[in-house]
C-alpha positions in Angstrom: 323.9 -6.5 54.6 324.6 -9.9 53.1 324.1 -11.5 56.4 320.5 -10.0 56.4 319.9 -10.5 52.5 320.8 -14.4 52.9 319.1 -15.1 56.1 316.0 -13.3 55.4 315.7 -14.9 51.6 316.2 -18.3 53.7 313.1 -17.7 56.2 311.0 -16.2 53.5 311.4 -19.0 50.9 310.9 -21.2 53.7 307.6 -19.4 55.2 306.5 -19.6 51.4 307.2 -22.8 51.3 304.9 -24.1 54.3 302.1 -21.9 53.1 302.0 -23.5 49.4 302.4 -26.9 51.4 299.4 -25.7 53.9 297.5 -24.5 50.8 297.8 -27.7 49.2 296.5 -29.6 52.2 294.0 -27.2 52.3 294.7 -25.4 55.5 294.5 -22.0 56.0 297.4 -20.3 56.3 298.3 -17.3 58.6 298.6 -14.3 56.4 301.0 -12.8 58.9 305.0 -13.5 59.7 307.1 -11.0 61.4 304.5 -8.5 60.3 304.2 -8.9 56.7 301.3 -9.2 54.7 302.4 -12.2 53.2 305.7 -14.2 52.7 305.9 -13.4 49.2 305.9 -9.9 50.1 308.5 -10.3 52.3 310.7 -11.7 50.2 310.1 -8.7 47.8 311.2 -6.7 50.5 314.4 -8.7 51.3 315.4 -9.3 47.7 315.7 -5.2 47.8 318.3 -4.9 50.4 321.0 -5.4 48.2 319.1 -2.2 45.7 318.7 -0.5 48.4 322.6 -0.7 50.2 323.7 0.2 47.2 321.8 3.7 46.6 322.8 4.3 50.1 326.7 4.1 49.3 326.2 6.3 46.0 324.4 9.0 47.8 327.1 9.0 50.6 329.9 9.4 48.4 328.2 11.7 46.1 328.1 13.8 49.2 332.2 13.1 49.8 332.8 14.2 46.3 331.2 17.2 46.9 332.9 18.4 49.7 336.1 17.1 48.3 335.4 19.2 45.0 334.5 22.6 47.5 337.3 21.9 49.7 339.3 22.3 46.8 338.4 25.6 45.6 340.5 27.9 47.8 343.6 25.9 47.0 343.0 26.5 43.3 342.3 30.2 44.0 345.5 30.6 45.3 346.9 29.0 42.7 345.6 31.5 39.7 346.0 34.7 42.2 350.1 33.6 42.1 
């Protein structure tokens, strides 16, 4: 993940780059890189991997705690029955 967040911030700051220099030479620029809209967008996008990881990890061990807290219950049965 910070592989991807680093590399893709570095293309996408450079792709903005060239199309604010193209702009300023008053080129037109192609709206499209790697299938985005625009670059900007892009780098919307990649700034959110980090966000987005992150929700991931919480929602998987949310899950772990769960089963860890149901697996738990028999063991604490037996305990009151004794």
């Amino acid at each position: 993940m910070p592989i991807a967040f680093g590399v893709g911030l570095f293309v996408g700051v450079i792709r903005l780059s060239m199309e604010c220099i193209s702009a300023l030479k008053g080129e037109m620029a192609d709206p499209s890189f790697m299938g985005l809209p625009t670059s900007a967008f892009g780098v919307l996008l990649v700034a959110a991997i980090p966000f987005f990881g992150f929700l991931i990890f919480v929602l998987f061990y949310l899950g772990i705690e769960v089963t860890r807290a149901i697996l738990s219950v028999p063991g604490k049965l037996d305990k009151l029955g004794k």
